[in-house]
C-alpha positions in Angstrom: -21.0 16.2 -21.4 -20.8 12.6 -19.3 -23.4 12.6 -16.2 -22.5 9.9 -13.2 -23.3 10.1 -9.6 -19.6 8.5 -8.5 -16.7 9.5 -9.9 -13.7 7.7 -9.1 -10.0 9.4 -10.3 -7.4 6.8 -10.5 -7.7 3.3 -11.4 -5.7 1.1 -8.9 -6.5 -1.2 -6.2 -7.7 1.3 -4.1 -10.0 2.8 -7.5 -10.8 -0.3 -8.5 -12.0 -1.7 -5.0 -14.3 1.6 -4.3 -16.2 0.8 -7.7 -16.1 -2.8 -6.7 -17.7 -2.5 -3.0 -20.2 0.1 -4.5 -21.8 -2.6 -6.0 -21.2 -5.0 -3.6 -23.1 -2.1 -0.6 -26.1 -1.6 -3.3 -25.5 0.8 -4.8 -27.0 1.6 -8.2 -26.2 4.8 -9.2 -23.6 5.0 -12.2 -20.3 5.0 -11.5 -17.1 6.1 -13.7 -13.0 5.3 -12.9 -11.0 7.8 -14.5 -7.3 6.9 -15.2 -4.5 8.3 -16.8 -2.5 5.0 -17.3 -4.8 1.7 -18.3 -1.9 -0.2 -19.3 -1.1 0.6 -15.5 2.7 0.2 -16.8 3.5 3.7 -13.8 1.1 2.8 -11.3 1.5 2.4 -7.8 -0.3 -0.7 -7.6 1.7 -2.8 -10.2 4.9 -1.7 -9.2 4.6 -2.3 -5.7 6.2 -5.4 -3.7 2.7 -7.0 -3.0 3.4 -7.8 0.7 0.5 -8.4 3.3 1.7 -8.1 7.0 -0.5 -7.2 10.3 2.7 -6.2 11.9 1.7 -2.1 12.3 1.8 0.1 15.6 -2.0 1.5 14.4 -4.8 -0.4 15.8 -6.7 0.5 12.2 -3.7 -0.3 9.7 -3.8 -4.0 11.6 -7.6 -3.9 11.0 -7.4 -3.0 7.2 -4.2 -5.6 6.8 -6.6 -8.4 8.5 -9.4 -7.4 6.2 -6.9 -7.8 3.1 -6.5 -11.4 4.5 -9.9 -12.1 5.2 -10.6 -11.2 1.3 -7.1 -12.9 -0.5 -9.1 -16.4 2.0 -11.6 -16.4 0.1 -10.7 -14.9 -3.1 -12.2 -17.4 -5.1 -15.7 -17.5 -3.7 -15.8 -13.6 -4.0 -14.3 -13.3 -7.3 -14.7 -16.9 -9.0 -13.1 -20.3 -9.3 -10.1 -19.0 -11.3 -9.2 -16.4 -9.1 -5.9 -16.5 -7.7 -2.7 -13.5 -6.8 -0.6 -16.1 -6.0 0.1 -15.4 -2.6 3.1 -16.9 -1.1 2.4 -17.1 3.1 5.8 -17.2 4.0 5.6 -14.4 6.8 7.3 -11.2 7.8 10.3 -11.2 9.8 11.0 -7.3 11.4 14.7 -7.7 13.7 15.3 -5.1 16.2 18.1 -4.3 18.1 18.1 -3.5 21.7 17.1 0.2 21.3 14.2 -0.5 19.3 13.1 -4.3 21.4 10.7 -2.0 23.4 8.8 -0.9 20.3 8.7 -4.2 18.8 7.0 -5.6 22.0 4.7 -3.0 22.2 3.6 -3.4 18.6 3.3 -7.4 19.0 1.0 -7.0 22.1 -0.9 -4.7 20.0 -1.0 -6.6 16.7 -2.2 -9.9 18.4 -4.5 -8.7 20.6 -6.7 -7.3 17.3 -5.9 -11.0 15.7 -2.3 -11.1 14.2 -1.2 -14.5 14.1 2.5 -13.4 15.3 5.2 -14.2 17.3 8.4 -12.7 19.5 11.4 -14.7 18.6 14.6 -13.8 20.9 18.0 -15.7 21.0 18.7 -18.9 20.6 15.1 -19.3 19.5 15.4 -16.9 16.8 18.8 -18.2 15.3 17.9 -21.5 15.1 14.3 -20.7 13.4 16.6 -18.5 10.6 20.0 -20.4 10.3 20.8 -18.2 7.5 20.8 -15.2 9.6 23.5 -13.7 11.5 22.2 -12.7 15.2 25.0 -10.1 16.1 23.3 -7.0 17.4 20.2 -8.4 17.4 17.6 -8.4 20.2 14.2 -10.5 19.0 12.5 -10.5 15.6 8.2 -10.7 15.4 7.8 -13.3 12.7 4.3 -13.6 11.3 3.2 -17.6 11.6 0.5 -17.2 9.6 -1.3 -14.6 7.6 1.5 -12.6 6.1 3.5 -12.9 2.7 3.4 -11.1 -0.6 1.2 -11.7 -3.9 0.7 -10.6 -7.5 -0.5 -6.6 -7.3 -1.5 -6.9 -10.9 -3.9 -9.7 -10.7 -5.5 -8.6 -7.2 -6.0 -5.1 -8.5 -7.5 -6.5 -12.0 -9.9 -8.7 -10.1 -11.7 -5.4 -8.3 -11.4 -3.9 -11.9 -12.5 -6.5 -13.9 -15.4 -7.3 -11.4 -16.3 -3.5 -11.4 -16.9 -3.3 -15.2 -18.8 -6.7 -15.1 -21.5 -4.9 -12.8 -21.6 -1.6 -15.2 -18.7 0.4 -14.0 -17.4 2.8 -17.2 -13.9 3.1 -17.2 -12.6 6.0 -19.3 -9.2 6.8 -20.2 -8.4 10.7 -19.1 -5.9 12.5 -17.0 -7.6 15.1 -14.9 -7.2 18.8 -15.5 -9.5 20.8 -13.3 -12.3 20.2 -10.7 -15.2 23.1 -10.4 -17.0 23.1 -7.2 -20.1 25.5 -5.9 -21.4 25.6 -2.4 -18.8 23.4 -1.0 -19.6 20.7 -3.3 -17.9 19.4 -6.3 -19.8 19.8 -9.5 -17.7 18.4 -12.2 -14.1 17.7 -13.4 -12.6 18.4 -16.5 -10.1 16.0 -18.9 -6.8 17.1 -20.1 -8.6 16.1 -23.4 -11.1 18.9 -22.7 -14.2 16.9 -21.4 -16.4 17.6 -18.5 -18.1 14.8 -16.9 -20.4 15.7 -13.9 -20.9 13.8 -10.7 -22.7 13.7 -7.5 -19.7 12.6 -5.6 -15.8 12.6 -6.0 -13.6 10.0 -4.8 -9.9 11.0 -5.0 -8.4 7.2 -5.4 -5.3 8.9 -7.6 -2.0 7.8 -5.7 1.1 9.8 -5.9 -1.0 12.2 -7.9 -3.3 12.5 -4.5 -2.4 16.0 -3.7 -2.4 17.7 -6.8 -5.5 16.6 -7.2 -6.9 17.8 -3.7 -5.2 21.3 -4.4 -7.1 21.4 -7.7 -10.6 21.7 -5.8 -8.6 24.0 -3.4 -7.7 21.8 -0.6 -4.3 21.5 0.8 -3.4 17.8 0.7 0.2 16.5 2.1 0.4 13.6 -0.5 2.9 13.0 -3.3 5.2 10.4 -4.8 8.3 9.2 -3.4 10.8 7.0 -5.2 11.3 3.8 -4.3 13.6 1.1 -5.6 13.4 -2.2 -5.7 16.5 -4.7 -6.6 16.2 -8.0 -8.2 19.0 -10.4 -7.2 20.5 -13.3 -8.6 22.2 -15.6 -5.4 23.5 -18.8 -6.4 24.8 -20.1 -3.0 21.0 -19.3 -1.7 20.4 -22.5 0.3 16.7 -23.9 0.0 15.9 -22.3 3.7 16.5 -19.1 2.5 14.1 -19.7 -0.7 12.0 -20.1 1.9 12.8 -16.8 4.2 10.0 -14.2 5.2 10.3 -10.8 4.2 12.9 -9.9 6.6 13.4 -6.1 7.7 16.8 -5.1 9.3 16.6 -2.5 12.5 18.5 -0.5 9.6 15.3 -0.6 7.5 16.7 -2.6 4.5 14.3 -5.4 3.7 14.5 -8.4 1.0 12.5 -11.2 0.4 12.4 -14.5 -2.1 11.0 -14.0 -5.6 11.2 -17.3 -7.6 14.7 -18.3 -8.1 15.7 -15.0 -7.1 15.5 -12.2 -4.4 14.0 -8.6 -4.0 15.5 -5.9 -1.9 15.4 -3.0 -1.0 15.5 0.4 1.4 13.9 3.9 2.0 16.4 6.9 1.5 16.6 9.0 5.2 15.1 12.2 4.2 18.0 14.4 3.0 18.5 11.3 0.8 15.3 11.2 -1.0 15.7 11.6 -4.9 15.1 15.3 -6.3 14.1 13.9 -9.8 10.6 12.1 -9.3 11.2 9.6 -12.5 11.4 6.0 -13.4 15.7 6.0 -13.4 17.0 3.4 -11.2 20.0 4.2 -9.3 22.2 1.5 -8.9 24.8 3.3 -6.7 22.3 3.7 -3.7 21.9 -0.7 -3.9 26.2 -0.3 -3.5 26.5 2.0 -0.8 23.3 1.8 1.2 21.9 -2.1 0.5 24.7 -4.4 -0.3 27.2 -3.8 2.5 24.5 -4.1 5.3 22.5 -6.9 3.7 26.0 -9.4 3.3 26.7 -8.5 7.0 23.0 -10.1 8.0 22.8 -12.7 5.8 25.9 -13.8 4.5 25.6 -15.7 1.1 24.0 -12.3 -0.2 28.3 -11.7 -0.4 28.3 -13.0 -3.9 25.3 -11.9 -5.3 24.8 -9.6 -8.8 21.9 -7.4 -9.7 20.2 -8.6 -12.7 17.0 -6.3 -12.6 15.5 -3.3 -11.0 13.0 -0.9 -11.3 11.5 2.3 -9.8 7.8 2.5 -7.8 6.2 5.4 -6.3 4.7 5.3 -2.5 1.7 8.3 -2.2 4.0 9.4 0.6 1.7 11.5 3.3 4.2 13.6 4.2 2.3 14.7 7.7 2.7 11.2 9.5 2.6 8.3 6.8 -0.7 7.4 7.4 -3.7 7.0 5.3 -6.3 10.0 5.2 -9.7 8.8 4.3 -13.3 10.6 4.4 -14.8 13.8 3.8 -14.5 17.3 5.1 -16.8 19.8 5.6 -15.1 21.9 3.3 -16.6 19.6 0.4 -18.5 17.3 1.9 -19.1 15.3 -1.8 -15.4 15.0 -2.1 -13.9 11.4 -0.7 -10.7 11.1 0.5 -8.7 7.7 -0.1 -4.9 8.8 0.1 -1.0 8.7 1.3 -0.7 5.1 2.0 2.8 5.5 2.3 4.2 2.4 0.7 1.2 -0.4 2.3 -2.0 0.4 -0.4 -1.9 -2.9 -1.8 -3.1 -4.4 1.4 -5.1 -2.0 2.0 -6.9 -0.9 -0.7 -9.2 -3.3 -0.5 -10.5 -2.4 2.9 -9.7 1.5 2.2 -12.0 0.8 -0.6 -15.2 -1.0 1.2 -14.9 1.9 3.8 -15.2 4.5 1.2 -18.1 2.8 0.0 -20.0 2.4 3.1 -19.4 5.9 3.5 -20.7 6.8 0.2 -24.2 4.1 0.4 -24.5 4.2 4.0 -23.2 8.1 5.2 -20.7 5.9 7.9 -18.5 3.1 8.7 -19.5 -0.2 9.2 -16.8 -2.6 9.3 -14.5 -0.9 10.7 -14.2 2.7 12.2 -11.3 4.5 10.6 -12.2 7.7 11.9 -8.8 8.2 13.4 -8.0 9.0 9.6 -9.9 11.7 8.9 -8.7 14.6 7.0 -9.2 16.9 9.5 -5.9 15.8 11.7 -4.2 17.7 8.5 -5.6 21.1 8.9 -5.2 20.6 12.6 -1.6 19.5 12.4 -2.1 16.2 14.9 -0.3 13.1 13.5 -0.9 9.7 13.9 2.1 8.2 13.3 2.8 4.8 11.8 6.0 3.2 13.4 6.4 0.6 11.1 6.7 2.3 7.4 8.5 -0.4 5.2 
């Protein structure tokens, strides 16, 4: 039987960054990332878009973003000379239309008040910024100036790993099967393999597989996966502006950006058209009727486009209001929520990951209070919505 003070299930950038910032907050207790996948081919992580943005409603999803930003500046004195995710600062670019322009101010006035380097685009000023756009029906667009982009997952997430293991972090290969717990703590968990490895405290870093891992120590978490898809497109009468586009969002919610000599698109389903088979089969038809028509409308040379790629990531979806839920709860104080990202981990693992350490070393929050995402809004049924889920 393994002994280690912190165990931490699931091995991606939010996993990854807990075991990092452990370290980095002092602490010297053993420490243990249990993953199911360490190629990482299914993860979250690796098969996510890689985008960084500021532009959220929620004062704290801004705050995490900016600390994301903070960290990919100076990636290199924090990680080494070689370290790079290959981050392309090309900005985001969310359109409204009239019915949604409120919300868009509102969210702009927040977002640069907390440090967003953002601005409102309208008219004539946003057409001739985008050329390659078509303006119909459109009231402004918040383009990020600076700040924003996308990046390599892989290599950001493989940096907290890799800088883990260097400071004595185990990681062991091991899909969880059962969690005791005595006196409103947890005590142990046990492998599919049939292992039991004790630990002082729990972090639940696992993704999509969030809430089946909360119900296993007998709490009632509202996390799972959702499909995603993600197109790759080949566009040969792309012009060189639009190589150089932001990640643009329609009011309609489908989004593309640049990737190399190509482009990446894609769109979440409404909720009667989310997928009934959780698996890894991309379905073309839904890039037919639901992306192509609206995306050749807004940006015209995506008319003669062809698909040459695809594949299928999972968001750890919190079904109660698509926000993160982070902490403890009395009801096991030892057990450390880090969950339901909803589609923007990436950016925020890192953060999520230094907050669940401070909790851990310090008992609170020290660089920024993200109390708002406490568990306990989920027994209590009170939202916090996000208004901007990509």
């Amino acid at each position: 039987m393994k002994q280690f003070d912190v165990v931490i299930v699931g091995g991606g950038i939010v996993g990854s960054a807990t075991a990092y910032y452990l370290r980095k907050h002092g602490f010297k207790g053993s420490v243990a990332i249990v993953e199911k996948d360490t190629t990482y081919q299914f993860s979250c992580t690796a098969r996510s878009a890689g985008g960084l943005r500021q532009q959220f409603s929620t004062p704290e999803n801004i705050a995490l973003s900016l600390f994301g930003l903070k960290l990919i500046r100076t990636l290199k004195a924090e990680f080494g000379a070689d370290a790079d995710v290959g981050f392309k600062e090309q900005g985001y670019l969310i359109l409204a239309s009239e019915d949604g322009l409120p919300i868009l101010e509102d969210n702009h006035r927040v977002q640069t008040s907390i440090g967003a380097d953002n601005v409102l685009l309208k008219g004539e000023e946003l057409a001739a910024r985008f050329p390659w756009l078509v303006c119909d029906g459109l009231a402004a667009g918040c383009f990020g100036l600076t700040g924003e982009g996308w990046m390599d997952p892989y290599l950001l997430m493989s940096l907290f790993r890799k800088a883990a293991v260097a400071q004595g972090v185990e990681v062991i290969t091991g899909d969880v099967a059962a969690i005791s717990t005595e006196n409103s703590r947890v005590r142990s968990v046990t492998l599919v393999s049939g292992e039991t490895i004790t630990c002082n405290a729990l972090v639940n870093a696992a993704g999509a597989g969030a809430g089946m891992l909360a119900a296993m120590a007998g709490l009632k978490l509202p996390v799972g996966p959702r499909k995603r898809y993600v197109y790759v497109l080949d566009c040969p009468a792309a012009s060189d502006a639009l190589h150089k586009a932001p990640l643009t969002v329609q009011p309609n919610g489908i989004w593309f950006r640049p990737e190399g000599r190509n482009f990446i698109c894609g769109l979440s389903p409404e909720d009667h058209e989310e997928p009934a088979d959780v698996d890894w089969e991309v379905d073309y038809g839904f890039f037919e009727e639901r992306i192509w028509p609206g995306l050749a409308e807004r940006v015209p040379p995506f008319e003669a486009i062809k698909v040459i790629n695809a594949w299928v990531g999972h968001y750890d979806y919190n079904a109660l209001d698509q926000n993160a839920v982070l902490g403890t709860t009395p009801a096991l104080a030892n057990f450390y929520f880090a969950n339901g990202f909803s589609g923007h981990g990436l950016q925020q693992g890192p953060a999520a990951g230094n907050a669940i350490a401070e909790l851990i070393v310090h008992g609170g929050y020290r660089s920024i209070d993200l109390s708002c995402f406490t568990f306990d809004r989920i027994a209590k049924n009170a939202p916090l919505f996000e208004k901007n889920v990509i």
